[in-house]
PDB file of N, CA, C and O in Angstrom:
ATOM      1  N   UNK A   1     -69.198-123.743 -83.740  1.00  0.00           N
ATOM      2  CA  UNK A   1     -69.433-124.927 -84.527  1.00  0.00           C
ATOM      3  C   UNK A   1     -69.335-124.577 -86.016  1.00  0.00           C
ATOM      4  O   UNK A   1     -69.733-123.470 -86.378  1.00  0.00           O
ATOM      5  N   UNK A   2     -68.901-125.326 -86.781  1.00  0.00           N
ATOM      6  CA  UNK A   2     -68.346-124.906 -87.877  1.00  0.00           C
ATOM      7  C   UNK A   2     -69.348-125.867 -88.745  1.00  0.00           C
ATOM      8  O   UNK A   2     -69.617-127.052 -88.548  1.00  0.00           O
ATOM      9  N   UNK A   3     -69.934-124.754 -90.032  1.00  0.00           N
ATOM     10  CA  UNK A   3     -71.450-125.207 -91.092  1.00  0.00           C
ATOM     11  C   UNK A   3     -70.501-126.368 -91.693  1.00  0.00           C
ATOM     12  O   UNK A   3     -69.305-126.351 -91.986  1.00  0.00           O
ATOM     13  N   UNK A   4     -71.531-127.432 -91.771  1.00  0.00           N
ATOM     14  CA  UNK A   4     -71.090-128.496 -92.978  1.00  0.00           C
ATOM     15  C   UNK A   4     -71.732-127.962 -94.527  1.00  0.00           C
ATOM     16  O   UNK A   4     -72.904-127.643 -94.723  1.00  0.00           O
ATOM     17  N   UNK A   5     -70.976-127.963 -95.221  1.00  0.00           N
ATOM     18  CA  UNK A   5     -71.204-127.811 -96.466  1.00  0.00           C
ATOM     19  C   UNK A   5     -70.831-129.047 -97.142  1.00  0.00           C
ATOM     20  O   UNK A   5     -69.976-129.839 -96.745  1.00  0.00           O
ATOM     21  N   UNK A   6     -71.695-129.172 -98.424  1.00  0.00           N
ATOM     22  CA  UNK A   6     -71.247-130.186 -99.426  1.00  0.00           C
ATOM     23  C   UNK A   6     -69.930-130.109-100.657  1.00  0.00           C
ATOM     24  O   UNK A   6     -69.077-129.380-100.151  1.00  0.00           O
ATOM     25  N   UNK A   7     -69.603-130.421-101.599  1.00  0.00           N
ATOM     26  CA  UNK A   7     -68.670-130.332-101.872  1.00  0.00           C
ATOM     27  C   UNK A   7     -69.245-128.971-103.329  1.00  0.00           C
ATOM     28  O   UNK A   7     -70.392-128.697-103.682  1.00  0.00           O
ATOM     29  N   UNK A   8     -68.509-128.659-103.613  1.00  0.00           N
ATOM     30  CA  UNK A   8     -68.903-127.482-104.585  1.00  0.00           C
ATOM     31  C   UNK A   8     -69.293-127.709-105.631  1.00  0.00           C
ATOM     32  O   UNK A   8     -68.505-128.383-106.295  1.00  0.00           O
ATOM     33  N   UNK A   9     -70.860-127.250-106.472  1.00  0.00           N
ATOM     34  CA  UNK A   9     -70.877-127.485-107.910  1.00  0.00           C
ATOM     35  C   UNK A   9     -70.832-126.687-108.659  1.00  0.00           C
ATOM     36  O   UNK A   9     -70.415-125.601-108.256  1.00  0.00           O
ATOM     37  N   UNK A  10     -71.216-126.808-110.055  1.00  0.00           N
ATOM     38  CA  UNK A  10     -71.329-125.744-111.151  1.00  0.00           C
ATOM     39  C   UNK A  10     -72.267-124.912-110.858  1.00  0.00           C
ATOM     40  O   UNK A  10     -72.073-123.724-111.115  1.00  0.00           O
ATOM     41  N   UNK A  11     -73.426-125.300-110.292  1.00  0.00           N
ATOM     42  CA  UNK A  11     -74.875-124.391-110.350  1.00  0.00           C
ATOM     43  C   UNK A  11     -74.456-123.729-109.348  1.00  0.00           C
ATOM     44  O   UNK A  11     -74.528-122.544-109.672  1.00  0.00           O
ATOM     45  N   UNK A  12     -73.794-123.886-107.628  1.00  0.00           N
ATOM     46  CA  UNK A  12     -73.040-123.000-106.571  1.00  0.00           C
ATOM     47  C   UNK A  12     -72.309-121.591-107.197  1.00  0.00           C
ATOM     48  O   UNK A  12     -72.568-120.419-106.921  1.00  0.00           O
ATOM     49  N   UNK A  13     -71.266-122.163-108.173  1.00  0.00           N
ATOM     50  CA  UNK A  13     -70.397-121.107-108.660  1.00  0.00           C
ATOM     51  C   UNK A  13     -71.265-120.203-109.969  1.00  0.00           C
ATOM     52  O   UNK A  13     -71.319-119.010-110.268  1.00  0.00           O
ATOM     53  N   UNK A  14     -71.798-121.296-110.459  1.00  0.00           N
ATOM     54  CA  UNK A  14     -72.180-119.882-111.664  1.00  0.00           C
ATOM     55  C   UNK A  14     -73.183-118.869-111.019  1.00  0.00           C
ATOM     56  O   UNK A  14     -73.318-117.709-111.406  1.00  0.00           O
ATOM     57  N   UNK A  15     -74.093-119.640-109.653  1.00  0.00           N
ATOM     58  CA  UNK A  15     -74.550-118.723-109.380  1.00  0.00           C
ATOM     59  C   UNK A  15     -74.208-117.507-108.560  1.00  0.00           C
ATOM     60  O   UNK A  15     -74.962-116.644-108.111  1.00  0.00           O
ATOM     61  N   UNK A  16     -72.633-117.661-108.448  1.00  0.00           N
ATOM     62  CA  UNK A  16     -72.625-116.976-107.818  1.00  0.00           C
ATOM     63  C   UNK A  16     -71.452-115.902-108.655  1.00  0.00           C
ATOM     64  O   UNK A  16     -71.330-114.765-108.201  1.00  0.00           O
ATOM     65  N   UNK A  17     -70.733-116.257-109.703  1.00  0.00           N
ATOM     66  CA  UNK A  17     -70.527-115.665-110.814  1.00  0.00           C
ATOM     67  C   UNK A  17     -71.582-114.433-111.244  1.00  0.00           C
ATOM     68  O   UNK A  17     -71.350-113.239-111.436  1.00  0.00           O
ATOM     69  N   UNK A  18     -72.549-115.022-111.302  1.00  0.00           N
ATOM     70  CA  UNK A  18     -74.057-114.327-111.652  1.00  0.00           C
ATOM     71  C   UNK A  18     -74.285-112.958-110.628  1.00  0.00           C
ATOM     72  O   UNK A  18     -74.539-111.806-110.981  1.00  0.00           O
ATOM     73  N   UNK A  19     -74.131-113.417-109.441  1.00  0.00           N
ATOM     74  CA  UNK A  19     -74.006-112.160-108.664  1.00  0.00           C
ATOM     75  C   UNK A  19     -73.298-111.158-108.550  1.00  0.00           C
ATOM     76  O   UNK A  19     -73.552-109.981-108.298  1.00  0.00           O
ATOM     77  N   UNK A  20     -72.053-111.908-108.829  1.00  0.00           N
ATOM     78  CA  UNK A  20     -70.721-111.245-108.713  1.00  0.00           C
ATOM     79  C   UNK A  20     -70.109-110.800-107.348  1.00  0.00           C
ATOM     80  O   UNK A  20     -69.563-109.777-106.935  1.00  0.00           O
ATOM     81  N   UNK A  21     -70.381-111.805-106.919  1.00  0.00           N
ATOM     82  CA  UNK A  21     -70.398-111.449-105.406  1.00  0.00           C
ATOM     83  C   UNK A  21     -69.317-113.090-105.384  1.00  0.00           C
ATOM     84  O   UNK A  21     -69.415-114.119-106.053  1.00  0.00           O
ATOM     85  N   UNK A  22     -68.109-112.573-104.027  1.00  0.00           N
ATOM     86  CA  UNK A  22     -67.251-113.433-103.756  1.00  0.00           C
ATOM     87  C   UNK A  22     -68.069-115.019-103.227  1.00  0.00           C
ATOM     88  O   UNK A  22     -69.249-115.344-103.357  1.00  0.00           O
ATOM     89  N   UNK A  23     -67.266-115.549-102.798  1.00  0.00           N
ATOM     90  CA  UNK A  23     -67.699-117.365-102.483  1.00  0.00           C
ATOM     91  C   UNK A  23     -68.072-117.304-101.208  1.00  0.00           C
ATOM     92  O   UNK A  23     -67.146-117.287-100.397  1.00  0.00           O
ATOM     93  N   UNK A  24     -69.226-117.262-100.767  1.00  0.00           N
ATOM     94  CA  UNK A  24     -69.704-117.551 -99.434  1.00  0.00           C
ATOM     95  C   UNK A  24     -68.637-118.303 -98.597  1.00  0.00           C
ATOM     96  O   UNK A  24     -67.994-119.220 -99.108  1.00  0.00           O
ATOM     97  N   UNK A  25     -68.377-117.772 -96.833  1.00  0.00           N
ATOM     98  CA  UNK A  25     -67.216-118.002 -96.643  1.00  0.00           C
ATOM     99  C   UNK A  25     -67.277-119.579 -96.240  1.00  0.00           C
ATOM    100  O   UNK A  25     -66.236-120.236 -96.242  1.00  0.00           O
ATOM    101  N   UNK A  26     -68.384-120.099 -95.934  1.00  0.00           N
ATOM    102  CA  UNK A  26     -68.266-121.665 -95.438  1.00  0.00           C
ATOM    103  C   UNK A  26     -67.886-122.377 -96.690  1.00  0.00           C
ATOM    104  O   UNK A  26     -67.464-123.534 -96.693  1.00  0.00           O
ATOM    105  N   UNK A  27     -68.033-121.722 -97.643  1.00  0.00           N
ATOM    106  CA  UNK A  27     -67.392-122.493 -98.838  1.00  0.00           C
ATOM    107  C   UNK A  27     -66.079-122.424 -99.017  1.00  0.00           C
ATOM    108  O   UNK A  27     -65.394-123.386 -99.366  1.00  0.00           O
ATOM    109  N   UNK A  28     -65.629-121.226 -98.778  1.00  0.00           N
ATOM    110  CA  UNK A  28     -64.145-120.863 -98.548  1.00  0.00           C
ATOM    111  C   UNK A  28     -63.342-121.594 -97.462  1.00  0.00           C
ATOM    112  O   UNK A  28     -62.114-121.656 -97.402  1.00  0.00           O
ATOM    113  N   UNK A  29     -64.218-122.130 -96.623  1.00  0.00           N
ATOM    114  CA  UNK A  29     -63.678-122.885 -95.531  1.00  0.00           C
ATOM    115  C   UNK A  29     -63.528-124.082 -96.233  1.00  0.00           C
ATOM    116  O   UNK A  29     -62.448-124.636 -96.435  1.00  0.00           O
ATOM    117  N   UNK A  30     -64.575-124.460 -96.586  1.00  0.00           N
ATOM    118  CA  UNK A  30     -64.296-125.995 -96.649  1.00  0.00           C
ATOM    119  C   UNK A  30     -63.567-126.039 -98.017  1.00  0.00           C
ATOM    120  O   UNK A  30     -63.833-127.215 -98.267  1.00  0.00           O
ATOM    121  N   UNK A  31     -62.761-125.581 -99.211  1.00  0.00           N
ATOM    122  CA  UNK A  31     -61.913-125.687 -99.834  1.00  0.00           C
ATOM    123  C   UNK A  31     -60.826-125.469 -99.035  1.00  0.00           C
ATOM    124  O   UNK A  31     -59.745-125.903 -99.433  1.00  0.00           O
ATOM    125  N   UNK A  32     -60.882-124.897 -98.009  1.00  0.00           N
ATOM    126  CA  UNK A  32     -59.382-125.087 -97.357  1.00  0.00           C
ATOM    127  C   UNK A  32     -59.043-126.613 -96.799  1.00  0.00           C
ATOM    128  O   UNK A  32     -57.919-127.090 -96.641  1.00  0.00           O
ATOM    129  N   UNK A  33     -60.061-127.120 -96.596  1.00  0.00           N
ATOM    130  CA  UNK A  33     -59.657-129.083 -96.526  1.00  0.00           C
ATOM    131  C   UNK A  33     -60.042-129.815 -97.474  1.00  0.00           C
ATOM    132  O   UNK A  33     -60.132-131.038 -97.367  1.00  0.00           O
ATOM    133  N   UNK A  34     -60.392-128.994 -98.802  1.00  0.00           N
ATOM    134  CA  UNK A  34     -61.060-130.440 -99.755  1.00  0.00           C
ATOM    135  C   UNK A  34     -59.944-129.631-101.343  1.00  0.00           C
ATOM    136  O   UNK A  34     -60.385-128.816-102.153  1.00  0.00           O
ATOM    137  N   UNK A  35     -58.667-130.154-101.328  1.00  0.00           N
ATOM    138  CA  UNK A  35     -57.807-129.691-102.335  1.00  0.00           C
ATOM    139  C   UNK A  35     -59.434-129.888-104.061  1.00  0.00           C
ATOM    140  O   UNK A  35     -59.965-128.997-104.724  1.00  0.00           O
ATOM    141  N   UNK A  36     -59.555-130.871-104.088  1.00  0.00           N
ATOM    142  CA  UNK A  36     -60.387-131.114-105.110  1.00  0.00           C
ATOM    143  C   UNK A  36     -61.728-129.990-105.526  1.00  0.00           C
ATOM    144  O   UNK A  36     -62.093-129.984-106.701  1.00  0.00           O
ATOM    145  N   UNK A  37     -62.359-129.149-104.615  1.00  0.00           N
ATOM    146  CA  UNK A  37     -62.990-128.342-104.620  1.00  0.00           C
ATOM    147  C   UNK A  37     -62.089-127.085-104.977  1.00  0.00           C
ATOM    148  O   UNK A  37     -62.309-126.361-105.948  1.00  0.00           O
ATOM    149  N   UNK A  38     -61.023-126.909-104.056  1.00  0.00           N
ATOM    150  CA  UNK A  38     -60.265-125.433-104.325  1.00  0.00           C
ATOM    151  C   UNK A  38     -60.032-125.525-105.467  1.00  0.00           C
ATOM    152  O   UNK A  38     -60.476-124.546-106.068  1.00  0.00           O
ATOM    153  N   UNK A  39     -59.259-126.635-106.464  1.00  0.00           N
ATOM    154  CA  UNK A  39     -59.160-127.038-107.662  1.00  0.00           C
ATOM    155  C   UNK A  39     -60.241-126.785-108.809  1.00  0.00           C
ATOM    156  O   UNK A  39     -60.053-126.434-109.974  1.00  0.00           O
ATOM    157  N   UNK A  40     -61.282-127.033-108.216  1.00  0.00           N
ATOM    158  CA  UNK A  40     -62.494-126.950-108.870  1.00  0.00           C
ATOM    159  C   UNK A  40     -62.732-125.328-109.336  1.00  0.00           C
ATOM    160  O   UNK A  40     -62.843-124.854-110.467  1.00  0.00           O
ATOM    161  N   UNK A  41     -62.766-124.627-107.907  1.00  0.00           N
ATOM    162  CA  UNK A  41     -63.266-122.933-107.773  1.00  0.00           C
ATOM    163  C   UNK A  41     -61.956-122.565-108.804  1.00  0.00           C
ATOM    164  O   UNK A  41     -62.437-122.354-109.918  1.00  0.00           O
ATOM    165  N   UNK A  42     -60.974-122.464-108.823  1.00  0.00           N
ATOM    166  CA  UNK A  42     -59.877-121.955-109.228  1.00  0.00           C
ATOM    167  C   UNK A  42     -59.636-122.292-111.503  1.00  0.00           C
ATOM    168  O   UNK A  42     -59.070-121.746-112.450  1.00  0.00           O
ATOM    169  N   UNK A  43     -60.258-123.152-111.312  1.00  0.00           N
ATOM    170  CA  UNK A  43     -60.236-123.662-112.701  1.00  0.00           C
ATOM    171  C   UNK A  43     -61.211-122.889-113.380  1.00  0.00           C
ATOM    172  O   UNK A  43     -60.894-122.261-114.390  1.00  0.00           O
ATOM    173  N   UNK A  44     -62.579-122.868-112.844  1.00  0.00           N
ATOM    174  CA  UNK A  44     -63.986-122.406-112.809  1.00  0.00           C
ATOM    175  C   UNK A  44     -64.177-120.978-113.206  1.00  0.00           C
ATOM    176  O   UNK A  44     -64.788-120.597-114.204  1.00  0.00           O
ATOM    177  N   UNK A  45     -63.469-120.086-112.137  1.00  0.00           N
ATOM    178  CA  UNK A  45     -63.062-118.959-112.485  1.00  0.00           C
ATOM    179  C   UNK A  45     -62.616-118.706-113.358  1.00  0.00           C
ATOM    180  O   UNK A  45     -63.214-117.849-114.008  1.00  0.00           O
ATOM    181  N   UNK A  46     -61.058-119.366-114.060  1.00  0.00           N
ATOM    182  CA  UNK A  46     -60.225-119.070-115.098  1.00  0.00           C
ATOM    183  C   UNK A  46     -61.268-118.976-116.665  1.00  0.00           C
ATOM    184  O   UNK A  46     -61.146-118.244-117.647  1.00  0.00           O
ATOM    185  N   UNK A  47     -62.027-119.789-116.424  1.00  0.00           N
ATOM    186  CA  UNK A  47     -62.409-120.339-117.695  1.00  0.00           C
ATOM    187  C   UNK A  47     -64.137-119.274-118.104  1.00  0.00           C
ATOM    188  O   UNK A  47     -64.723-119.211-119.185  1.00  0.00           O
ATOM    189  N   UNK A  48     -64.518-118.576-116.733  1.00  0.00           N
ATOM    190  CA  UNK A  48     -65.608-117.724-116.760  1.00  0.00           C
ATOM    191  C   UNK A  48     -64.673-116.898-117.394  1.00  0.00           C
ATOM    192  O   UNK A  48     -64.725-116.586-118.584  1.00  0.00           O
ATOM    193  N   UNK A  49     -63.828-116.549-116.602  1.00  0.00           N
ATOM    194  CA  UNK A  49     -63.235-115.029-117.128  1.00  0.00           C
ATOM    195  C   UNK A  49     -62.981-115.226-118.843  1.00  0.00           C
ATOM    196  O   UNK A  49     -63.451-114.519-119.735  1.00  0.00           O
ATOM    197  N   UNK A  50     -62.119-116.375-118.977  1.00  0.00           N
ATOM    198  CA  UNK A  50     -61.819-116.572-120.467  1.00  0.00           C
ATOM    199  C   UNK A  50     -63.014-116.361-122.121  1.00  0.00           C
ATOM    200  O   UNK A  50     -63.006-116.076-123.319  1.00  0.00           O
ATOM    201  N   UNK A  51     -64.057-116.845-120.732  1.00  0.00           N
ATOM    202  CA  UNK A  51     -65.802-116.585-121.203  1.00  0.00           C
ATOM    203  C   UNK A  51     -66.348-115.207-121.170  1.00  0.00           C
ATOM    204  O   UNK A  51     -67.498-114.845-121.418  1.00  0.00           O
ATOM    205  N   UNK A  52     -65.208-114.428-120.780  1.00  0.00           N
ATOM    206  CA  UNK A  52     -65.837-112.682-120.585  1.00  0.00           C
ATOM    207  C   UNK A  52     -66.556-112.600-119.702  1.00  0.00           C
ATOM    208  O   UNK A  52     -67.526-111.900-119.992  1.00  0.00           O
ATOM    209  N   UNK A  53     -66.579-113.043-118.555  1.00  0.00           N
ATOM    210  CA  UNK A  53     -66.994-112.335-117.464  1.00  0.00           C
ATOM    211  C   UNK A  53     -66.274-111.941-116.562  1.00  0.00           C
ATOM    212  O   UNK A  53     -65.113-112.327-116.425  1.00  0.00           O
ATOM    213  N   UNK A  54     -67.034-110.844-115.566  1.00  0.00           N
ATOM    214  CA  UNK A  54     -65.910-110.209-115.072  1.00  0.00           C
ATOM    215  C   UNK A  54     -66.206-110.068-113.748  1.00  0.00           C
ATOM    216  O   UNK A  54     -67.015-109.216-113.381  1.00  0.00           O
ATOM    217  N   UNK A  55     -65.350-111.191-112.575  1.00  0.00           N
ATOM    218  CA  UNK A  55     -65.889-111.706-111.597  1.00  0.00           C
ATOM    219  C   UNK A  55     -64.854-111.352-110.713  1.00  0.00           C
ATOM    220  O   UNK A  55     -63.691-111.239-111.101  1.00  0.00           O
ATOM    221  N   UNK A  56     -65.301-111.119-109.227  1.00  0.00           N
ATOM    222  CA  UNK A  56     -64.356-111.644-108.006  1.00  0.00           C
ATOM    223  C   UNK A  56     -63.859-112.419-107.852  1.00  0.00           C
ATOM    224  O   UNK A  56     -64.287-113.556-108.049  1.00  0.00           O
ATOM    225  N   UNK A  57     -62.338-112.031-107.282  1.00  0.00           N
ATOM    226  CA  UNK A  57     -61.733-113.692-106.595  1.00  0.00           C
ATOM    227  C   UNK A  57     -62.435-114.071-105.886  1.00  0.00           C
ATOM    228  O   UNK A  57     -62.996-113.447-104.985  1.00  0.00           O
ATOM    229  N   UNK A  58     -62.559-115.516-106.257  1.00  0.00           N
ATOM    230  CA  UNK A  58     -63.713-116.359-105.544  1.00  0.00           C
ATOM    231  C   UNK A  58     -62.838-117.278-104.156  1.00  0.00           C
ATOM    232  O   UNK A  58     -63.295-117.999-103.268  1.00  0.00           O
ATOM    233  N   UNK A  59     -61.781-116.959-104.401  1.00  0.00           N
ATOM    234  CA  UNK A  59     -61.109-117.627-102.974  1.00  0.00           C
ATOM    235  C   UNK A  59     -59.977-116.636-102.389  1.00  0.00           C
ATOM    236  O   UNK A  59     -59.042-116.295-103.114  1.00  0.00           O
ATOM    237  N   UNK A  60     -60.056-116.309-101.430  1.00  0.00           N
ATOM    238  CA  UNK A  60     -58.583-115.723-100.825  1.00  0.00           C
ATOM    239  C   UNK A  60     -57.678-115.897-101.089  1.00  0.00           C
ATOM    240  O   UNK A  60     -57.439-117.020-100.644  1.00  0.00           O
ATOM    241  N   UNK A  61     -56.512-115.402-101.775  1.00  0.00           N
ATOM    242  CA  UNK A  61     -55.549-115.174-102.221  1.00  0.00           C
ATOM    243  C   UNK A  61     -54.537-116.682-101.725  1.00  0.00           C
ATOM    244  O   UNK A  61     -54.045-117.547-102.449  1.00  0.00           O
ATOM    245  N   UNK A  62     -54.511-116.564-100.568  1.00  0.00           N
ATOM    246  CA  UNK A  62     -53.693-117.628 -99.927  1.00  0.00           C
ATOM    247  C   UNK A  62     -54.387-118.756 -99.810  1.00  0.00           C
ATOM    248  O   UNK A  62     -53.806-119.638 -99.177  1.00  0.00           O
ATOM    249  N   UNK A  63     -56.304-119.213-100.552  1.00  0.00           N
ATOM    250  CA  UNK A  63     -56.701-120.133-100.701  1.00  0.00           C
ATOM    251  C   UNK A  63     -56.442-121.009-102.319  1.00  0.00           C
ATOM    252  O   UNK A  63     -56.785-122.172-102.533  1.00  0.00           O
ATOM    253  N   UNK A  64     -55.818-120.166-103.223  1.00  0.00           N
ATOM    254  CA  UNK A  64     -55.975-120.572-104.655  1.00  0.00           C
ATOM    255  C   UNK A  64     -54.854-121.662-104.729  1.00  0.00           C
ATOM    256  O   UNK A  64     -53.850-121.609-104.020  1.00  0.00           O
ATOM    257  N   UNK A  65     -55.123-122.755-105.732  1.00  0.00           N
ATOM    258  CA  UNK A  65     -53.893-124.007-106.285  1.00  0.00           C
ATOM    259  C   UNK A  65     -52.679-123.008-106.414  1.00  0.00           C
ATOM    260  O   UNK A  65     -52.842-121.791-106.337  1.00  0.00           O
ATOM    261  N   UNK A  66     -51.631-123.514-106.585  1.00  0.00           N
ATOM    262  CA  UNK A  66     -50.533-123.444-106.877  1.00  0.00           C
ATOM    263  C   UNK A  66     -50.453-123.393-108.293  1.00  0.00           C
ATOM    264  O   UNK A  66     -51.120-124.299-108.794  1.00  0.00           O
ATOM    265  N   UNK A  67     -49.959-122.761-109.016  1.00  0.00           N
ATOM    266  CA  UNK A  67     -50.030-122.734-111.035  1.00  0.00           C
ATOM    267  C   UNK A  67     -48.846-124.214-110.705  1.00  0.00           C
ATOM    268  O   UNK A  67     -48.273-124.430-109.637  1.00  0.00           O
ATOM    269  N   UNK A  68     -48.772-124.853-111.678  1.00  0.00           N
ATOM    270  CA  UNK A  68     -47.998-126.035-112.206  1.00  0.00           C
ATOM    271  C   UNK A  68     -46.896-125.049-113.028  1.00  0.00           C
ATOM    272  O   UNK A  68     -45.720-125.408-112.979  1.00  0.00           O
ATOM    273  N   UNK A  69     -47.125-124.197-113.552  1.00  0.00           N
ATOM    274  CA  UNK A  69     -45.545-123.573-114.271  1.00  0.00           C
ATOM    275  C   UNK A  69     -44.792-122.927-113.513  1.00  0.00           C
ATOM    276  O   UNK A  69     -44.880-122.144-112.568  1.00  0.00           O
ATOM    277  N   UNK A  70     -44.143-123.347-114.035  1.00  0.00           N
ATOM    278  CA  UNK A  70     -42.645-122.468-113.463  1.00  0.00           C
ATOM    279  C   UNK A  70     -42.290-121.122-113.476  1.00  0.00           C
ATOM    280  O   UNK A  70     -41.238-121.173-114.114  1.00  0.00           O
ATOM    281  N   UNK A  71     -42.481-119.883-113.178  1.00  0.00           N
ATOM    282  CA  UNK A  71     -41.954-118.606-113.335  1.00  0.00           C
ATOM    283  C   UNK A  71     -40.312-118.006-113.273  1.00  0.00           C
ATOM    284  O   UNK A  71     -39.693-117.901-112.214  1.00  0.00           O
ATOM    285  N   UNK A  72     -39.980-117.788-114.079  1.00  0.00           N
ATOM    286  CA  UNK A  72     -38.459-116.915-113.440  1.00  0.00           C
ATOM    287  C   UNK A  72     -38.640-115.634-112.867  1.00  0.00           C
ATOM    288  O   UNK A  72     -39.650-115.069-113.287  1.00  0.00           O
ATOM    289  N   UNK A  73     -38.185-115.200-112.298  1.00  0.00           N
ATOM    290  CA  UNK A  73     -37.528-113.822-112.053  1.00  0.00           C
ATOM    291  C   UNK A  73     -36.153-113.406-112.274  1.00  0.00           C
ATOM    292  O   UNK A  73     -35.328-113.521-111.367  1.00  0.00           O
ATOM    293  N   UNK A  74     -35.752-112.789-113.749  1.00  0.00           N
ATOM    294  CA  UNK A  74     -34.506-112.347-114.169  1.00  0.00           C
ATOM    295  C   UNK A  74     -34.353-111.080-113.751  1.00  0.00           C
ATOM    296  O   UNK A  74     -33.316-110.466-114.005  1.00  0.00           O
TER     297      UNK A  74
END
């Protein structure tokens, strides 16, 4: 049976920023069906780090948004 969780907040992530410890995995689950949360964790992160901290990926590699830019490879 799979935990219901609520949708993700600020006080979830910073506290867990704070630990430095990755995203509890039922949270990791349920950003895999709620695009708006993964969105959330992924932004969240960017902007700690930008803040100098120095944190775990908070989602599995193959859980993070898609970047909106374009990359080349020349």
């Amino acid at each position: 049976m799979q935990e219901h969780v609520e949708h993700l907040s600020a006080d979830v992530l910073w506290a867990t920023v704070k630990k430095g410890q990755p995203l509890a995995n039922a949270y990791v689950q349920h950003t895999k069906d709620c695009r708006d949360c993964r969105e959330f964790v992924s932004e969240f992160s960017m902007e700690a780090r930008s803040a100098g901290f120095s944190l775990p990926d908070l989602l599995p590699e193959t859980d993070r948004p898609q970047s909106n830019s374009a990359t080349s490879t020349v």
